[in-house]
C-alpha positions as CSV (number, residue, x, y, z in Angstrom):
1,X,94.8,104.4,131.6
2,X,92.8,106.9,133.8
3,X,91.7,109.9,131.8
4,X,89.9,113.1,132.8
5,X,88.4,114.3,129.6
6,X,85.3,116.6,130.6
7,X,81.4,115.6,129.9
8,X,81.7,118.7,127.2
9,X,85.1,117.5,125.5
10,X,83.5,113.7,125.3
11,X,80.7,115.6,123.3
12,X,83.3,115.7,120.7
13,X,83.2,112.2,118.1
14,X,86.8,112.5,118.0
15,X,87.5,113.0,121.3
16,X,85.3,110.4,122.9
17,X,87.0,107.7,120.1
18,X,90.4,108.7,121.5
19,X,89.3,108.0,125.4
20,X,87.9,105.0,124.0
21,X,91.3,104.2,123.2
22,X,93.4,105.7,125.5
23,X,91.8,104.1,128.5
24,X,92.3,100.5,127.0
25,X,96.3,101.1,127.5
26,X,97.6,99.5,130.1
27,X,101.2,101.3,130.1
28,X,102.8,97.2,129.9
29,X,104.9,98.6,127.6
30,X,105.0,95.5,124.8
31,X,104.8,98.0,122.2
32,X,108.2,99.4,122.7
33,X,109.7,96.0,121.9
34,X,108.8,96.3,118.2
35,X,108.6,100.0,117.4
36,X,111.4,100.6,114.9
37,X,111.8,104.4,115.7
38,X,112.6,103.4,119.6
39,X,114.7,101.0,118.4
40,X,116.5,103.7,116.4
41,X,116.7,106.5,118.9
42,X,115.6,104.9,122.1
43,X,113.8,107.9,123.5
44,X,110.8,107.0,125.3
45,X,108.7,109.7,123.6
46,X,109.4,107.8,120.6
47,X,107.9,104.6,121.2
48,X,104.1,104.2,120.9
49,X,103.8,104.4,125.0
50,X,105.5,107.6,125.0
51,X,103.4,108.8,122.3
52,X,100.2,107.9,124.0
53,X,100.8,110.0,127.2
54,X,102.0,113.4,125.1
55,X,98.5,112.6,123.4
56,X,96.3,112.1,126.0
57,X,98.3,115.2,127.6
58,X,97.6,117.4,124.9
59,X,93.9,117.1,124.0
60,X,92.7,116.7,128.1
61,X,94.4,119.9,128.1
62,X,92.5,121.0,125.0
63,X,95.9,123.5,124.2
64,X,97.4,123.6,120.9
65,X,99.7,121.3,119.9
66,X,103.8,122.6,120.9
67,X,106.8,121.5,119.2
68,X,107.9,118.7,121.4
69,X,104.2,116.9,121.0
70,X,104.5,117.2,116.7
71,X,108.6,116.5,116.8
72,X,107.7,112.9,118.5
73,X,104.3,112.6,116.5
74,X,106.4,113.4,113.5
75,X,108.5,111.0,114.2
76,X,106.0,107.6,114.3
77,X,105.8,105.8,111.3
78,X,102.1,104.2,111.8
79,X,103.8,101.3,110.8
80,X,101.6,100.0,113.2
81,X,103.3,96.7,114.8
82,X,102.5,98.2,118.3
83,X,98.4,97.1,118.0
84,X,99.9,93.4,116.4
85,X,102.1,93.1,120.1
86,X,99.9,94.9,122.7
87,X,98.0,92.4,124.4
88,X,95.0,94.7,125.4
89,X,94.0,95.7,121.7
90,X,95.0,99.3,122.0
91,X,93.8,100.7,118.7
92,X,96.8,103.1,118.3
93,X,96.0,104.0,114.5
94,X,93.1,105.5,115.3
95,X,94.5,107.7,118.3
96,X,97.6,108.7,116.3
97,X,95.3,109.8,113.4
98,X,93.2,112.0,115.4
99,X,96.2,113.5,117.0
100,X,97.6,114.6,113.6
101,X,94.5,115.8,112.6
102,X,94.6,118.2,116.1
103,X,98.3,119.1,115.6
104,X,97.0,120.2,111.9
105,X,94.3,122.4,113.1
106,X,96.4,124.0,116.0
107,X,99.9,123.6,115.4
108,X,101.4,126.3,113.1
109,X,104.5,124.7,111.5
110,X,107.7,126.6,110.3
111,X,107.4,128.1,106.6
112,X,109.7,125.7,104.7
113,X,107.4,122.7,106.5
114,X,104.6,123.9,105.6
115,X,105.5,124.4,102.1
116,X,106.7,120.9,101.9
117,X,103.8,119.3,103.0
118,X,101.5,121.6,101.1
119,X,104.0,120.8,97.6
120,X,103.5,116.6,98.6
121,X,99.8,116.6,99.3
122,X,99.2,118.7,95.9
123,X,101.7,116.4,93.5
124,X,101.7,112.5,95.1
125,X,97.8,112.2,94.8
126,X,97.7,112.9,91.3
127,X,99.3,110.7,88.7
128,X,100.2,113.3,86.2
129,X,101.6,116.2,88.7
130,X,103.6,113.3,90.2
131,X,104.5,111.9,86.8
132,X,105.9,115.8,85.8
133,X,107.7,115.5,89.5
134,X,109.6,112.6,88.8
135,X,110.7,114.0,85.3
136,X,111.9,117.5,87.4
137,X,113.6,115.4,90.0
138,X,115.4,113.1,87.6
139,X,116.6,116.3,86.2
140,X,117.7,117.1,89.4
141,X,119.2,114.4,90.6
142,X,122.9,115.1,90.0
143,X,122.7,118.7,92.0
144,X,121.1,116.6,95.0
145,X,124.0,116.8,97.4
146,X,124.4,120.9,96.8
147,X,121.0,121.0,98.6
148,X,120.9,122.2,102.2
149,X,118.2,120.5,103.5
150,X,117.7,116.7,103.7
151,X,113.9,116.2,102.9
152,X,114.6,117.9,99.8
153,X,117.6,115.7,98.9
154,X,115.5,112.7,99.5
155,X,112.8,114.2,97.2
156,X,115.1,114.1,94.2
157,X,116.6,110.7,95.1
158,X,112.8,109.8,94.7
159,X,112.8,109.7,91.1
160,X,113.1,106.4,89.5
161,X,115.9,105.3,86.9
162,X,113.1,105.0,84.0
163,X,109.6,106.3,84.5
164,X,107.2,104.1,82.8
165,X,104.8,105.3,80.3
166,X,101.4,105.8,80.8
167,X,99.1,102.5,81.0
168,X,95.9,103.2,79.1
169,X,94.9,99.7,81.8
170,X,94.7,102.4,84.0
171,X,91.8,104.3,81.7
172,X,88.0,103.9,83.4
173,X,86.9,100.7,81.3
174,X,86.0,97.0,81.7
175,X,88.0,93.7,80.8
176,X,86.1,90.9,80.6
177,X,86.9,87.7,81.9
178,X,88.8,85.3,80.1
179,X,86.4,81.7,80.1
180,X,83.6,81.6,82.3
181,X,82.7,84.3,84.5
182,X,83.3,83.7,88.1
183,X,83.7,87.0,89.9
184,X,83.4,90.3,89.2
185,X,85.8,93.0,90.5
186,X,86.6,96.7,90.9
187,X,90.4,97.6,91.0
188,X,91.4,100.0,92.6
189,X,94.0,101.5,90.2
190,X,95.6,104.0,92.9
191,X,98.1,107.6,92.3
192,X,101.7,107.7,92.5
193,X,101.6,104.1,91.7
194,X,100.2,105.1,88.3
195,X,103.6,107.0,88.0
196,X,106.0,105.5,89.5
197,X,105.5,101.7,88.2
198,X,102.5,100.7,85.9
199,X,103.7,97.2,85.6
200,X,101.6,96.4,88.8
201,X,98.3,97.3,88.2
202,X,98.8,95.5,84.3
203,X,100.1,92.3,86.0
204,X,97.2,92.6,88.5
205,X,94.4,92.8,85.6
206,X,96.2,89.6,83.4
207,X,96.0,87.4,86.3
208,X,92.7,88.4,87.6
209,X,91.3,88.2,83.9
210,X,93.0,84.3,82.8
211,X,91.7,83.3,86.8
212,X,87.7,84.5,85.4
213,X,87.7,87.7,86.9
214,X,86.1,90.4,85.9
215,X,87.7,93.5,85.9
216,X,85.9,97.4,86.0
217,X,88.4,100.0,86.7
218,X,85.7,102.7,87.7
219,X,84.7,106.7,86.6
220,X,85.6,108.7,88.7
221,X,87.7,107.1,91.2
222,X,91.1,108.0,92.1
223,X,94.0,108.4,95.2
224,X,92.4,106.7,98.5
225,X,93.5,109.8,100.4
226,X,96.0,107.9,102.9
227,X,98.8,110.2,101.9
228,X,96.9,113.7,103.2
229,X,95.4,111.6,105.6
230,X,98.4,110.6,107.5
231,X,99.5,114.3,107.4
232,X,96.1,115.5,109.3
233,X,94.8,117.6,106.6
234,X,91.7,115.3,106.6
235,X,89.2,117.3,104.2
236,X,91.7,117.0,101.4
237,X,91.7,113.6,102.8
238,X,88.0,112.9,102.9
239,X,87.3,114.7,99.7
240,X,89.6,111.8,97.8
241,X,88.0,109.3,99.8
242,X,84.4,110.2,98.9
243,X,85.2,110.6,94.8
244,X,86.2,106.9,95.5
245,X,82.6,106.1,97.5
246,X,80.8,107.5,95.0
247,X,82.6,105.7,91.9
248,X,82.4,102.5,93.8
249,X,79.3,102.5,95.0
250,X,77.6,103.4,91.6
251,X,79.1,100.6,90.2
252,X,78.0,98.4,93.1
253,X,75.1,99.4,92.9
254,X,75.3,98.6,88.5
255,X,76.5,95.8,87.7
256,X,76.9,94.3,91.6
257,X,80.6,93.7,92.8
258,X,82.3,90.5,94.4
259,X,85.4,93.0,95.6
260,X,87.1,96.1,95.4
261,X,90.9,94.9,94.8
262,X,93.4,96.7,96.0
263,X,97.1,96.1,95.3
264,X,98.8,98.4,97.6
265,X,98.9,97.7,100.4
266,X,98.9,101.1,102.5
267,X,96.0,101.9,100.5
268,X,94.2,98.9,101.4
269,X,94.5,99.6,105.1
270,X,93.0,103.3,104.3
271,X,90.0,101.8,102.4
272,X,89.2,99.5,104.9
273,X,89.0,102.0,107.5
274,X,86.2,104.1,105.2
275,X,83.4,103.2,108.0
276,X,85.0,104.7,110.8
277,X,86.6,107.6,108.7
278,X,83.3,108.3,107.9
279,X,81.7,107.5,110.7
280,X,79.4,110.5,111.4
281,X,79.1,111.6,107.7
282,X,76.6,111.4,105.3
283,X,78.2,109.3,103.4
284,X,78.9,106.8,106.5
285,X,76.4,103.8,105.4
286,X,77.9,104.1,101.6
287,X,81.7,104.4,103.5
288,X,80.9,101.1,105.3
289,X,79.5,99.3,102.0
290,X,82.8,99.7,100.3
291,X,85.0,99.1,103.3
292,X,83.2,95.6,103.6
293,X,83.9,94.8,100.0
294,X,87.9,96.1,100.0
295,X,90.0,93.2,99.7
296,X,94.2,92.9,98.7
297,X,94.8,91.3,96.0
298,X,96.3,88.5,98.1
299,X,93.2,87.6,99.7
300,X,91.1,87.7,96.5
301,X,93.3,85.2,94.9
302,X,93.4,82.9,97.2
303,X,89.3,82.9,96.4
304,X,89.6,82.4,93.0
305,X,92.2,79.4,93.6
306,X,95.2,80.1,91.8
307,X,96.7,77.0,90.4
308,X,100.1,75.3,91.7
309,X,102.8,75.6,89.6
310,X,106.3,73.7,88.5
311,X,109.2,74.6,90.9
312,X,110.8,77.9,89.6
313,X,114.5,77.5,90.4
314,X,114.1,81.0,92.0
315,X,114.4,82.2,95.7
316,X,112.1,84.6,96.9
317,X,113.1,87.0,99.7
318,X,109.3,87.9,100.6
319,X,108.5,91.6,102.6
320,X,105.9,92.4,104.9
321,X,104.7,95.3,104.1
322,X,103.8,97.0,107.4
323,X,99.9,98.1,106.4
324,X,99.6,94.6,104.9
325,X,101.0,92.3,107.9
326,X,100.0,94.6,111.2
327,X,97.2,97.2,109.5
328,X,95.2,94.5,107.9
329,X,96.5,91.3,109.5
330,X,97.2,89.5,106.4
331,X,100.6,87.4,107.0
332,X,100.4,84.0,105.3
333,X,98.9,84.5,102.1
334,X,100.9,86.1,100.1
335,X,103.7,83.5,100.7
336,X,101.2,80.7,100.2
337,X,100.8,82.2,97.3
338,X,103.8,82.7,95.6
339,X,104.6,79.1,97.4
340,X,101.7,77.7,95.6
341,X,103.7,78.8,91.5
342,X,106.4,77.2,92.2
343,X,109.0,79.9,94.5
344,X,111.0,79.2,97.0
345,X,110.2,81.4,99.8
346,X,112.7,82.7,102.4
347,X,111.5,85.9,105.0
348,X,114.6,88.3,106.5
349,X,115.1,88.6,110.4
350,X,113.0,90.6,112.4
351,X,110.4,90.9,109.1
352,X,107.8,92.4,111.6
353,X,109.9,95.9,111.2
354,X,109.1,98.7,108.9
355,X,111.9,99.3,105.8
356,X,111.1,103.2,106.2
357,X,109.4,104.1,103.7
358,X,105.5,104.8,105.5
359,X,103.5,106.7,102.4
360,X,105.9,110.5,103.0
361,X,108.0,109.3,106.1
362,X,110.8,108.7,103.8
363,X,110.7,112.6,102.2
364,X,109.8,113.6,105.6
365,X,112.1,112.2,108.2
366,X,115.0,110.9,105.7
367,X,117.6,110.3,108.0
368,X,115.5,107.7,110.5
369,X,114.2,106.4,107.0
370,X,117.8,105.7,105.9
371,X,118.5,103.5,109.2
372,X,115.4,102.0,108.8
373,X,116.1,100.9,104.9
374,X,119.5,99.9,105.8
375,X,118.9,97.6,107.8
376,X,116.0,96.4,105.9
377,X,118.0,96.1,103.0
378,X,121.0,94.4,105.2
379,X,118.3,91.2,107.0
380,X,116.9,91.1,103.0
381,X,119.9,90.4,101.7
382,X,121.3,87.6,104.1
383,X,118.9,85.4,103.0
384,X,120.7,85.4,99.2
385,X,117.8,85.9,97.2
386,X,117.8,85.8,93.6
387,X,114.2,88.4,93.8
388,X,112.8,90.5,96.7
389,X,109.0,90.7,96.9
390,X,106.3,93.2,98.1
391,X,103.1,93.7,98.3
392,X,103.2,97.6,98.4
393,X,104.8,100.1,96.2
394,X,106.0,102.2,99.0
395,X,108.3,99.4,100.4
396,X,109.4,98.7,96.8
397,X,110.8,101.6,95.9
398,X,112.5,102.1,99.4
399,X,114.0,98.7,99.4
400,X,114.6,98.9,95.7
401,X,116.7,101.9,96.3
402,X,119.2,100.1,98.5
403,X,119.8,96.7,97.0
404,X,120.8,95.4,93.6
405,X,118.6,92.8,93.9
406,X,115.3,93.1,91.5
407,X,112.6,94.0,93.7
408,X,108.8,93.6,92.3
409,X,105.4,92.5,93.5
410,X,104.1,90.1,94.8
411,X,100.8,90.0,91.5
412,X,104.0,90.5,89.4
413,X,105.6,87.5,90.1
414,X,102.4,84.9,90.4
415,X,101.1,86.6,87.0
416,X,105.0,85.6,85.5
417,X,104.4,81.8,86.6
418,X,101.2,81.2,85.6
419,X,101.4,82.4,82.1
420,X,102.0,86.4,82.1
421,X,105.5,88.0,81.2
422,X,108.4,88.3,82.9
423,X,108.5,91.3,85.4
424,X,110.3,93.9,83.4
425,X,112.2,94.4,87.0
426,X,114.1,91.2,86.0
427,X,116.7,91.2,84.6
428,X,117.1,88.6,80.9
429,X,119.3,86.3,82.5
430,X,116.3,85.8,85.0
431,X,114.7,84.3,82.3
């Protein structure tokens, strides 16, 4: 793609990034093929291609962002299947990141939406304002349909059945590896995850422990900033990322550090992008360090070996979390994985689409959401599974809001068959 950015706009980091990218598109067009919100509303400006030209249209022009531009940029789900089909490597993520940070810094956005976002990036980074949330919204819940507006319907429909109680796993400390030592890890204990189901992270630091892990959940370290991220507003964005740098690198730099396990997924494809997030920072060589050691909790079990188990009498309908499978390219091991204990494995139809859910997409844009988890929900289903899996607690809560079936992840289930608990998803007769 030809662009015309001048020698003082290429001056800009940003700006020269997003030529980068632009003029690698070829305009072939693959991407529309598997972007879930053109299959939805089949409008052009809502497919990745689309997307690109309002884009490159809008900062070669240098002019604030109008509402057309943010409608269809509101609209994408950075689901990110369009850089796993386009052929010439087009690194949309990147573009589509820079373009919400513009639309942030130049786009003034009715009150109520502004209020929204401002409400979601102060409560869903921080465990205990989220936890308080969920409480309020479960309160809620039974005056959701006398609600005019959508997003804020969806907000109260949020709100789990039962919130879990607090997990003091979650508290800055250090198990210790059960049996010989043979790695040494940093988990990355997360945010709304912390409220919304702690049976994750303690599933994650049984199995890491009885496989000889070592497990530090460090000082200091919190939310990985993908949720204010993803809404432009990149100094709240940065300034979580960095409290993470820090924590991680001071540990790093302690007691040394094998990986930096992370067990949700949309987070994971946040942390690995550190070194180009903070690129031209102080902070850049520090951002790189940790972004080299970041590793899902699939891929760090498959290191330590997990061992096989019995057959389990139980079909697994496995999900593909979108920022697992297309933003960090990790497809097989998972279901090698939960293979490898003893499940039967089965994957839904067209498992390459997004359920809906996308970090705040599914507050934000509820009623492309609901298509999107529908059908989801409908391909899942087919397959007659007696458990759906994820590896992200995003999709979880989405799918889990549309099926029956007991949905829980992925750590949950492997920790289960090789000597943990039950998931407390299951239900007895599961047993």
């Amino acid at each position: 793609m030809q662009t015309t950015f001048t020698p003082d706009q290429l001056q800009d980091p940003a700006i020269a990034r997003s030529n980068e990218i632009l003029r690698s598109c070829v305009h072939c067009g693959f991407c529309t093929a598997t972007c879930p919100t053109y299959q939805v509303l089949g409008d052009e400006l809502d497919s990745p291609r689309g997307r690109i030209y309002l884009i490159k249209d809008m900062l070669e022009q240098g002019r604030p962002a109008d509402e057309k531009t943010v409608r269809h940029i509101d609209r994408c789900l950075s689901c990110l299947a369009c850089m796993t089909t386009c052929p010439s490597g087009v690194h949309y993520m990147h573009l589509v990141d820079h373009a919400r940070e513009y639309i942030e810094q130049t786009y003034r956005r009715p009150l109520g939406e502004r209020a929204l976002r401002w409400l979601l990036a102060r409560i869903l980074p921080y465990p205990g304002r989220f936890r308080l949330a969920l409480i309020g919204a479960k309160l809620g819940r039974p005056f959701a349909r006398f609600l005019p507006d959508p997003r804020l319907r969806a907000m109260l429909e949020m709100a789990p059945k039962r919130i879990p109680p607090v997990s003091r796993n979650d508290d800055p400390q250090v198990f210790a590896a059960q049996g010989a030592r043979r790695m040494r890890v940093i988990l990355m204990t997360g945010c709304a995850q912390r409220a919304l189901n702690t049976d994750i992270n303690d599933a994650t630091i049984r199995l890491l422990r009885r496989l000889g892990a070592e497990v530090v959940v460090a000082k200091g370290a919190g939310c990985c900033g993908a949720l204010t991220h993803h809404m432009g507003k990149t100094a709240e964005s940065h300034a979580s990322a960095a409290l993470n740098i820090r924590a991680w690198t001071a540990e790093m730099a302690g007691g040394g550090v094998d990986a930096i396990v992370i067990n949700t997924s949309g987070c994971g494809t946040t942390v690995k992008d550190y070194g180009h997030m903070f690129r031209n920072d102080p902070l850049a060589d520090a951002a790189r360090a940790v972004a080299e050691k970041a590793m899902d909790i699939s891929e760090v079990l498959m290191k330590l070996s997990v061992p096989e188990g019995k057959a389990q009498g139980l079909r697994v309908a496995y999900h593909a979390a979108c920022s697992l499978q297309h933003g960090q390219k990790i497809k097989d091991a998972p279901k090698a994985l939960l293979k490898r204990v003893g499940f039967e494995v089965v994957e839904p139809a067209d498992s390459h689409l997004c359920c809906g859910s996308a970090g705040t997409y599914n507050l934000m844009q509820p009623e492309i959401s609901g298509q999107l988890k529908a059908r989801k929900v409908k391909t899942l289903e087919a397959r007659q599974p007696d458990i759906i899996a994820a590896g992200n607690i995003g999709c979880m809560m989405q799918i889990g809001s549309g099926t029956g079936i007991p949905v829980v992840h992925t750590v949950e289930l492997i920790d289960w068959a090789t000597g943990g608990p039950r998931p407390p998803a299951l239900a007895p007769t599961r047993a």
